[in-house]
C-alpha positions as CSV (number, residue, x, y, z in Angstrom):
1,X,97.9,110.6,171.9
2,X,94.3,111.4,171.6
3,X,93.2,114.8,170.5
4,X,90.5,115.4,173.4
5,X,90.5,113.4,176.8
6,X,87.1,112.3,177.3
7,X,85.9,110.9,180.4
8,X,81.7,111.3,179.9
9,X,80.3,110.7,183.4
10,X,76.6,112.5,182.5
11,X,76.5,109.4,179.8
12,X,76.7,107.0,182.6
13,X,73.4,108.8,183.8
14,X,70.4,106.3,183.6
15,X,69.2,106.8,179.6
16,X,66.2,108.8,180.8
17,X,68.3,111.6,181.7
18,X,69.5,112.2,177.7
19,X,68.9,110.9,174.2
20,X,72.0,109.6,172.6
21,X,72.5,112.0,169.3
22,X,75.1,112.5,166.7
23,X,76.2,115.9,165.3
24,X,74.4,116.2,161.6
25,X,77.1,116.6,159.2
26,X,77.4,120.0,157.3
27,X,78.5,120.5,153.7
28,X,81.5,122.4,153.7
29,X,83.1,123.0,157.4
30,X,85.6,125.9,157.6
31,X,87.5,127.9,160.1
32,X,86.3,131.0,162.1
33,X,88.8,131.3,165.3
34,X,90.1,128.9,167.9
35,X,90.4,129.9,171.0
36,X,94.2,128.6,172.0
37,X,94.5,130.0,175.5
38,X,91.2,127.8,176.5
39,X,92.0,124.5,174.5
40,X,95.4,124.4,176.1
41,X,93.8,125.2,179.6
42,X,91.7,122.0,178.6
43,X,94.9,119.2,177.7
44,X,93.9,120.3,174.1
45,X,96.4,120.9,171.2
46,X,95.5,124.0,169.6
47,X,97.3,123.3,166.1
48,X,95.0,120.0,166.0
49,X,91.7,121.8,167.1
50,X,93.2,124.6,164.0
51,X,93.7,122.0,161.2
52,X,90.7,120.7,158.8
53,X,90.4,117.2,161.5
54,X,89.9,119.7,164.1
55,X,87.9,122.5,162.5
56,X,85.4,118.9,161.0
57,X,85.0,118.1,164.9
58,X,83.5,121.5,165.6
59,X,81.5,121.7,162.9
60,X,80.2,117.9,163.8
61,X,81.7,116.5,160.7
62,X,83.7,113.9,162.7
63,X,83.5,112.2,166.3
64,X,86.8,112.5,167.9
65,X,88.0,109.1,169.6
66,X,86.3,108.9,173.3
67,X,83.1,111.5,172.7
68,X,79.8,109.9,173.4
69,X,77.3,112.8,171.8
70,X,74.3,113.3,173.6
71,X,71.1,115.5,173.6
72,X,70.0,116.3,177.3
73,X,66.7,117.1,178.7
74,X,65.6,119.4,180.8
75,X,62.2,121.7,181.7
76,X,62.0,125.3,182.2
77,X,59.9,128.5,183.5
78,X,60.1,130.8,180.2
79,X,59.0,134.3,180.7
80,X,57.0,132.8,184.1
81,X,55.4,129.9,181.8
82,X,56.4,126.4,182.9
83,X,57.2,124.2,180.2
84,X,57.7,120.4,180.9
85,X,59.9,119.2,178.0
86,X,62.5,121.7,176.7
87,X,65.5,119.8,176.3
88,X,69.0,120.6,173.9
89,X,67.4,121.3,170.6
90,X,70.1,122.2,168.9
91,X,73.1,121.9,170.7
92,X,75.2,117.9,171.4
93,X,77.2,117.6,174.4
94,X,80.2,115.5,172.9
95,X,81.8,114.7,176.0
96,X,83.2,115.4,179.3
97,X,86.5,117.0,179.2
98,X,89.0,116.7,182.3
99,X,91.7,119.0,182.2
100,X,95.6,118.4,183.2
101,X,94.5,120.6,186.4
102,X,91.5,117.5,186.9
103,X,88.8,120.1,186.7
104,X,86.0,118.5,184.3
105,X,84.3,120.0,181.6
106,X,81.9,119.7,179.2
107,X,82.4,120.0,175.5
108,X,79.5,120.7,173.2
109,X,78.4,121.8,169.8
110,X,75.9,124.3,169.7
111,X,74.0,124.7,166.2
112,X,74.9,120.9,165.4
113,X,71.4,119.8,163.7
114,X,68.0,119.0,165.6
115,X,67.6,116.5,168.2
116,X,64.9,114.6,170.1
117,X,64.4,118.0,171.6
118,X,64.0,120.4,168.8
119,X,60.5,121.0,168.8
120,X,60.3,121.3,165.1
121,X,63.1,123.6,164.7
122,X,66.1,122.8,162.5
123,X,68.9,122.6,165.3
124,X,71.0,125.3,163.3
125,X,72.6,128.5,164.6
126,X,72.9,131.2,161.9
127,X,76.8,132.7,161.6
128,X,75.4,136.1,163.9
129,X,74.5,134.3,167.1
130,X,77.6,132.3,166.8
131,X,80.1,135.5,167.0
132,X,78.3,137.2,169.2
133,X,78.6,134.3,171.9
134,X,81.8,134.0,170.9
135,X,82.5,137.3,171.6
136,X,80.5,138.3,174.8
137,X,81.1,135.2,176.6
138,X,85.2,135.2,176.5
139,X,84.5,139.3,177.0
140,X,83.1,137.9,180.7
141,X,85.9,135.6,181.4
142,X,87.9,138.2,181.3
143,X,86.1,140.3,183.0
144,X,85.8,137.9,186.2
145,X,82.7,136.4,185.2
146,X,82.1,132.7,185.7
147,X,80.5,132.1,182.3
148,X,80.3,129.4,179.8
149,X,83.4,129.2,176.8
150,X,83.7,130.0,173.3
151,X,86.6,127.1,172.5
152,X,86.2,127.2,168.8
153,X,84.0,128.1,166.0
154,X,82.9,127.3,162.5
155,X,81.2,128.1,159.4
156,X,79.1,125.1,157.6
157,X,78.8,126.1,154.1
158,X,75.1,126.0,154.7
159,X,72.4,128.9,155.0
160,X,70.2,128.7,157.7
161,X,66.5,129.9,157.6
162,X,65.4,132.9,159.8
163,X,64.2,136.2,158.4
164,X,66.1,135.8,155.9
165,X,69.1,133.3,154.6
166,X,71.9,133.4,156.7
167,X,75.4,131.8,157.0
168,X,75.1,128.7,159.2
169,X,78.2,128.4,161.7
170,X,78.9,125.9,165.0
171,X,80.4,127.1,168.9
172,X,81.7,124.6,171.0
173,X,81.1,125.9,173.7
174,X,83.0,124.9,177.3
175,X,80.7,124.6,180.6
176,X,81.7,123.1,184.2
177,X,78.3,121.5,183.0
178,X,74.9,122.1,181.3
179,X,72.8,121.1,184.0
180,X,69.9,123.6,184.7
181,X,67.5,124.3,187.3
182,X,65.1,123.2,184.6
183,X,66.8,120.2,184.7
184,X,65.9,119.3,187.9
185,X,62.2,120.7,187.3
186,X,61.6,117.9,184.2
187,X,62.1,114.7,187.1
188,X,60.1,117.1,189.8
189,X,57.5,117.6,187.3
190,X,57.1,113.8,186.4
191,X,57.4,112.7,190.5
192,X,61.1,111.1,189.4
193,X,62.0,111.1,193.3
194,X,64.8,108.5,191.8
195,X,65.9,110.4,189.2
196,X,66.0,113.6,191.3
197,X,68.3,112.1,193.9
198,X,70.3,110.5,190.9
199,X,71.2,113.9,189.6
200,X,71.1,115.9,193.7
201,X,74.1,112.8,193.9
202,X,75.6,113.5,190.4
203,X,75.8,117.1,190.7
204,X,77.1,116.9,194.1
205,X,80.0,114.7,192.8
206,X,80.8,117.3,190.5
207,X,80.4,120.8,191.7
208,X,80.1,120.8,195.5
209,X,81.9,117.7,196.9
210,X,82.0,119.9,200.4
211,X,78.2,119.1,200.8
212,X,78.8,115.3,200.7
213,X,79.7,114.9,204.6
214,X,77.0,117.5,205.6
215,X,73.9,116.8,207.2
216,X,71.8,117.4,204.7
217,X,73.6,117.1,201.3
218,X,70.3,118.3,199.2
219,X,70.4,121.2,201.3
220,X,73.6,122.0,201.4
221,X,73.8,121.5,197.4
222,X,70.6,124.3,197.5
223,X,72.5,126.6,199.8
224,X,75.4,126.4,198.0
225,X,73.7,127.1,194.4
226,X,71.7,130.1,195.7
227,X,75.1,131.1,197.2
228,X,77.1,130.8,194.1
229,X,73.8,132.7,192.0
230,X,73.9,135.7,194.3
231,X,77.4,136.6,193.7
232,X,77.3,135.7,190.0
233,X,73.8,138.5,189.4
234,X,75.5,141.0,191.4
235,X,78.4,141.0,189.0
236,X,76.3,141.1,186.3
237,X,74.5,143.8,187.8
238,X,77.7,145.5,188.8
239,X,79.2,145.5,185.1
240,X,75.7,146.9,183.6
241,X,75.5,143.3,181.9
242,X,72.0,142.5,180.9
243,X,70.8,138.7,180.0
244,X,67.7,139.3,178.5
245,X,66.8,135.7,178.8
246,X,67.1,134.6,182.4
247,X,64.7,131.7,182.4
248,X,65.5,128.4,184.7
249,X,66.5,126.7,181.7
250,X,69.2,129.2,181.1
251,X,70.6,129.0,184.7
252,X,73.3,126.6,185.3
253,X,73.8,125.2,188.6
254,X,77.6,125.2,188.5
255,X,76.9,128.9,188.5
256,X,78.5,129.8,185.3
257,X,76.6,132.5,182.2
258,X,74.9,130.8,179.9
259,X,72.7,131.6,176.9
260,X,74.0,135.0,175.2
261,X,71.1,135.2,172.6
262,X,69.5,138.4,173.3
263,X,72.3,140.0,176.2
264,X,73.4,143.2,175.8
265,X,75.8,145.3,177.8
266,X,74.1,148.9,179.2
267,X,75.4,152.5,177.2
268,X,73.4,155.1,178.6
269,X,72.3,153.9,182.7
270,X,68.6,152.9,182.9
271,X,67.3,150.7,185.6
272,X,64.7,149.5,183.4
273,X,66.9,148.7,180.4
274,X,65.4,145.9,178.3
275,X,67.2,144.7,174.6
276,X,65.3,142.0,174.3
277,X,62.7,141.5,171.3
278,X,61.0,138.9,173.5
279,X,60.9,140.7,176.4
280,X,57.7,142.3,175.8
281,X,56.8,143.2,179.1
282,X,60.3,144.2,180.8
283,X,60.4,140.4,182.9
284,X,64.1,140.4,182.6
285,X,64.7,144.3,182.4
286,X,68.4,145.4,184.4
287,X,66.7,146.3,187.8
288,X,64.7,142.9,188.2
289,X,67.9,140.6,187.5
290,X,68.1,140.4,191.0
291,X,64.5,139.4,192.0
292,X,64.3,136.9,188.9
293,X,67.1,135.1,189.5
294,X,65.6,134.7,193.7
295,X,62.1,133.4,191.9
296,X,64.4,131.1,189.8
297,X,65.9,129.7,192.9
298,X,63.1,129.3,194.5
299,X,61.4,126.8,191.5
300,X,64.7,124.8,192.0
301,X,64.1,124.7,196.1
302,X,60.6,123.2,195.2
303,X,61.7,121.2,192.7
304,X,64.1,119.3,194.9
305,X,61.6,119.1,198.1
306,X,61.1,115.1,197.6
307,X,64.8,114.7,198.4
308,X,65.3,117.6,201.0
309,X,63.4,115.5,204.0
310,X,60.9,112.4,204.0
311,X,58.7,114.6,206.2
312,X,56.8,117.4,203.2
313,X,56.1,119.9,206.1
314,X,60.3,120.1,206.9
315,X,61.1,119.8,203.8
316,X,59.3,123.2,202.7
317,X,60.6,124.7,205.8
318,X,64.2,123.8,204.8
319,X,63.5,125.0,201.0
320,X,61.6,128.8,202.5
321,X,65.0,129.2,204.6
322,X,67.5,128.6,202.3
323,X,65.9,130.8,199.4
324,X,64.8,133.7,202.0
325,X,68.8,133.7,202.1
326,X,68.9,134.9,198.8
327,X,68.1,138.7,199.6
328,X,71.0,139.7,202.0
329,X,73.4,136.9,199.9
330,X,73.0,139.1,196.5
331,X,72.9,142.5,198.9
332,X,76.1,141.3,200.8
333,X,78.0,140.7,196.7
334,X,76.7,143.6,195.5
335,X,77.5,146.0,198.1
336,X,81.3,144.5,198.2
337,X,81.6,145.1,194.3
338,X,80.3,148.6,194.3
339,X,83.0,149.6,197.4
340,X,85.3,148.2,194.9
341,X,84.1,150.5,191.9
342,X,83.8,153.3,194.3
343,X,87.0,152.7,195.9
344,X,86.3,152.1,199.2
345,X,87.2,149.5,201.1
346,X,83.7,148.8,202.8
347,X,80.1,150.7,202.3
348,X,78.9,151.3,205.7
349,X,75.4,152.5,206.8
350,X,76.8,156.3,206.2
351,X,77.9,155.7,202.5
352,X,74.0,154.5,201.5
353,X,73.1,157.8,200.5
354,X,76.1,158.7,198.8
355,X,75.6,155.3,196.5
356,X,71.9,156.0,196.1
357,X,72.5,159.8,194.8
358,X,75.2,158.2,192.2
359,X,72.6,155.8,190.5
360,X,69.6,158.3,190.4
361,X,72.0,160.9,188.7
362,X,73.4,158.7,186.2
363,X,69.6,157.6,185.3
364,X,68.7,160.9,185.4
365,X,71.2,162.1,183.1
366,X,71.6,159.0,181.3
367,X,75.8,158.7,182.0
368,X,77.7,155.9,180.5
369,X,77.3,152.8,182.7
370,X,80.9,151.9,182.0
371,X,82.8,155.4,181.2
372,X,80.9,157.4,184.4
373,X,82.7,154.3,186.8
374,X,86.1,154.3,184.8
375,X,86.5,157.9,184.8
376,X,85.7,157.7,188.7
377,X,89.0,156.0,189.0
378,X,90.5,158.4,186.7
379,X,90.1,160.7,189.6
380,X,91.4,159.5,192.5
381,X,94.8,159.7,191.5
382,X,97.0,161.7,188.7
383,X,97.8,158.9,185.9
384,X,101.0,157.9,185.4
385,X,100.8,158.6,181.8
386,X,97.7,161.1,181.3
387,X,96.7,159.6,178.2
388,X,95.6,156.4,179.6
389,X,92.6,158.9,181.3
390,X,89.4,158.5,179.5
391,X,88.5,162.3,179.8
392,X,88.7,162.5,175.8
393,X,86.1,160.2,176.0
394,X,83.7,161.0,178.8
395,X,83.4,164.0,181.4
396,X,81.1,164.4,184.0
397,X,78.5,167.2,183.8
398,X,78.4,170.1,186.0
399,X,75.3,168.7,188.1
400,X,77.7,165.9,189.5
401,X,80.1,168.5,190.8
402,X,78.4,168.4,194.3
403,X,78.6,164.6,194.7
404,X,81.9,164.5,193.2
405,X,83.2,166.4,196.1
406,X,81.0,164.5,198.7
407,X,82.9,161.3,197.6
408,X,86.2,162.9,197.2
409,X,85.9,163.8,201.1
410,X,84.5,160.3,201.5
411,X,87.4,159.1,200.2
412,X,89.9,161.4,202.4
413,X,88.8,158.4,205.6
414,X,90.2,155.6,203.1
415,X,93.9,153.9,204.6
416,X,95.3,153.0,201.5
417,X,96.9,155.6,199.3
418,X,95.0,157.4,196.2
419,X,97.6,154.8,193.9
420,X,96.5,151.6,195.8
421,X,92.9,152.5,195.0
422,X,93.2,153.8,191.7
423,X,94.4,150.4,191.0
424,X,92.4,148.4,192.9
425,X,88.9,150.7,190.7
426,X,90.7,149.9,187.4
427,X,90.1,145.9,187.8
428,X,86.9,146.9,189.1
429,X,85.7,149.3,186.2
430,X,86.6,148.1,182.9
431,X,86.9,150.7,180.2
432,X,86.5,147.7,177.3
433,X,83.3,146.0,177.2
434,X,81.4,144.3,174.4
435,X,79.4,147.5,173.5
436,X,76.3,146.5,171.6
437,X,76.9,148.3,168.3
438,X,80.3,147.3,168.2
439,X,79.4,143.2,168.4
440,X,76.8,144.0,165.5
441,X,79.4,145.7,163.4
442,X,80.8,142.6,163.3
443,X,77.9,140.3,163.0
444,X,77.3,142.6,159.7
445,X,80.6,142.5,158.4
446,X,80.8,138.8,158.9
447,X,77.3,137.9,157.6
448,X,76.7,140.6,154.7
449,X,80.8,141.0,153.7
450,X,82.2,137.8,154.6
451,X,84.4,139.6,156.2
452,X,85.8,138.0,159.9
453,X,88.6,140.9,160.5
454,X,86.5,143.4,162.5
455,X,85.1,140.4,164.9
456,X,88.7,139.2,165.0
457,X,89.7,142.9,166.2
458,X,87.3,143.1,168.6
459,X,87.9,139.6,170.0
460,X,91.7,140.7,170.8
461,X,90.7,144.3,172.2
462,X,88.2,142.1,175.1
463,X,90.9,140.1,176.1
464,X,92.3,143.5,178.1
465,X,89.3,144.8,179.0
466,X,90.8,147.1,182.2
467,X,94.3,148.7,180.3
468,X,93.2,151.5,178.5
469,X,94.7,152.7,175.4
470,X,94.3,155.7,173.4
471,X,94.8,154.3,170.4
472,X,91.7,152.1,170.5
473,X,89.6,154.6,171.5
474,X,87.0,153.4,169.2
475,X,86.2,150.6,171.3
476,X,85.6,152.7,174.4
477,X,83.6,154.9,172.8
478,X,80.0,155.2,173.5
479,X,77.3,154.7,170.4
480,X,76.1,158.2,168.5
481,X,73.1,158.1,168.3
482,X,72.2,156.0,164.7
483,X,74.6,153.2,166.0
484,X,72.7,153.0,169.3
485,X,71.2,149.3,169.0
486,X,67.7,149.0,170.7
487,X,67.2,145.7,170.2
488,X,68.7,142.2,170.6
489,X,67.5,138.8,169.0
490,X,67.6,135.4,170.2
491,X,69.5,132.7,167.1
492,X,66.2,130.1,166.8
């Protein structure tokens, strides 16, 4: 039996559409962590991916029978500027990996050496960038968050250049796929009307077969993308995630996270949040997720208008309509997820005020994002066993008294029980989340120690992210205040 089941169908793509690209061999490939649960999800035999053949794969060492590496390209809007050619630069998609459920996937090495794309840079990820995707991105799978995968990873025995030497590692990283709105934008901005329909017909195929017997099927693909992007920014925005990167190169169009360079989780609640070091000018700050991720949409609406209708002037009509959906999509997600972490079962027009109170009082007194909600749930209901209550941790201040009592009468015109929605708040407010100085902890102890155990730790800890336990207290616990991280760095 084969060790991966390839079945590459984005190869099969006209040659325009990638540049065919091997992994560049590294000097001394080792182990870092293999994530079992996910390879044998994928048909993949996790003592295999764990052995020297399997840990040479990741690190691009070896092909394994069936992958046909590639380097894709793609365009992209980048802080608002368009840039024609971006492309992988240092990431090869191996292969297309269909599971024993028939779901498909792509498998593909991120840090594996510079391509046709790299721009000059050496197509290396230092060891840092490596853990922390590792780490935040299976964090937001369990967390409900469609998101890219962390299958494996490995160290190279080579230091990579940045501000200083660093460890170089490999992620191969799982996707439903890597196509992008910028990848649509590179045919739209060469007038590749064939190539556009090409990959409208491709993507179709592969993520939303329902739009085949439509009408329209360009449309319906649109409709559906701007569909499945609204629900996926309100749960960021409903889980204090930040991106910190969210270009149209680094949205997918299966809908899935991609891209945790600079991302950071929210501590104390700001609406204008930014981690970023690029983020000069607060683009991608917290409260403008939202209204980037609508722009975003909109470049992929105009990128697609040669294949919406033959007539221009219908075609822009179709594209306005379906992105002026956007607005009361996102609004529609967001407002169900916060009844959830508020435990109601809907947020009528009489529960506005009571929501918009909440968020200026946590800005204004700078709550925990993630321990104000959690201990919300605390208090709808005695615990079963007291010590699973985060009180130790975090307590409201007096000046919340008054609301607290507003929603504790709100909640008197609930049906289901106090237990029901304690419950039902607990999946909705994590009290584990990737906390910022807790994933650079690790990045330190892994880069300056060589020493894996505390990312290890803080892997297994995320994998429960809504059962809290007293004893790991440490990972609940908000930064003091010279562990506070202000800033977060992209890997290139």
């Amino acid at each position: 039996m084969e060790p991966i089941a390839f079945d590459n169908s984005y190869a099969r793509l006209p040659e325009r559409f990638y540049a065919r690209q091997a992994p560049e061999p590294v000097s001394a490939p080792g182990p870092i962590r293999v994530n079992r649960p996910l390879a044998a999800a994928l048909g993949i035999d996790g003592d295999w991916l764990d052995s020297p053949a399997g840990t040479a794969m990741v690190a691009g060492n070896t092909l394994p029978p069936g992958a046909e590496p590639i380097a894709t390209v793609y365009a992209g809007h980048q802080f608002g500027g368009f840039n024609p050619q971006l492309g992988d630069g240092r990431a090869v998609l191996l292969g297309e990996v269909v599971s024993p459920d028939g779901l498909r996937y792509d498998l593909q090495l991120k840090g594996s050496g510079p391509t046709a794309w790299s721009r000059g840079g050496d197509g290396r990820s230092p060891l840092g960038p490596v853990l922390r995707e590792y780490i935040v991105s299976e964090a937001m799978h369990r967390l409900g968050v469609p998101t890219t995968r962390s299958l494996a990873a490995a160290s190279t025995g080579d230091t990579v250049a940045r501000e200083r030497f660093l460890p170089g590692a490999v992620l191969a990283r799982v996707a439903s796929s890597h196509i992008r709105i910028g990848t649509f934008q590179y045919y739209a901005a060469r007038k590749d009307t064939d190539a556009l329909q090409v990959l409208a017909d491709h993507v179709i195929a592969r993520h939303y077969p329902e739009a085949r017997d439509t009408e329209n099927p360009v449309l319906a693909l649109l409709q559906a993308v701007i569909a499945r992007q609204a629900a996926l920014v309100a749960q960021w925005q409903l889980l204090g995630f930040i991106h910190g990167v969210v270009n149209t190169d680094n949205m997918l169009i299966c809908g899935e996270t991609i891209d945790y360079g600079p991302c950071a989780f929210m501590d104390a609640f700001n609406p204008q949040q930014v981690y970023s070091s690029i983020d000069h000018g607060g683009r991608y700050a917290y409260r403008n997720q939202p209204g980037i991720a609508h722009w975003n949409l909109s470049c992929l609406a105009q990128a697609l208008l040669p294949v919406l209708d033959d007539n221009p002037e219908q075609a822009v009509a179709l594209a306005q309509k379906a992105v002026d959906a956007f607005p009361d999509l996102f609004l529609a997600a967001n407002t169900a997820g916060m009844a959830r972490k508020l435990g109601l079962q809907a947020i009528g027009e009489q529960d506005t005020a009571l929501v918009e109170e909440l968020w200026h009082l946590m800005a204004e007194h700078e709550l925990d994002f993630t321990l104000a909600f959690r201990r919300l749930a605390d208090l709808v209901a005695p615990r079963e066993h007291a010590e699973q209550a985060v009180s130790a941790l975090f307590e409201f201040p007096d000046a919340l008294q008054p609301w607290l009592a507003r929603w504790h009468t709100r909640l008197e015109q609930e049906p289901s029980s106090p237990a029901e929605r304690q419950r039902s708040m607990d999946l909705a407010n994590p009290v584990f989340i990737p906390r910022n100085h807790l994933v650079e902890a690790a990045i330190a102890a892994a880069t300056d120690r060589g020493d894996l155990t505390v990312f290890h730790q803080l892997v297994d800890v995320l994998e429960a992210p809504h059962a809290y336990r007293p004893e790991l207290a440490l990972y609940a616990t908000p930064p003091r205040p010279e562990q506070v991280v202000p800033q977060t760095f992209c890997g290139t």
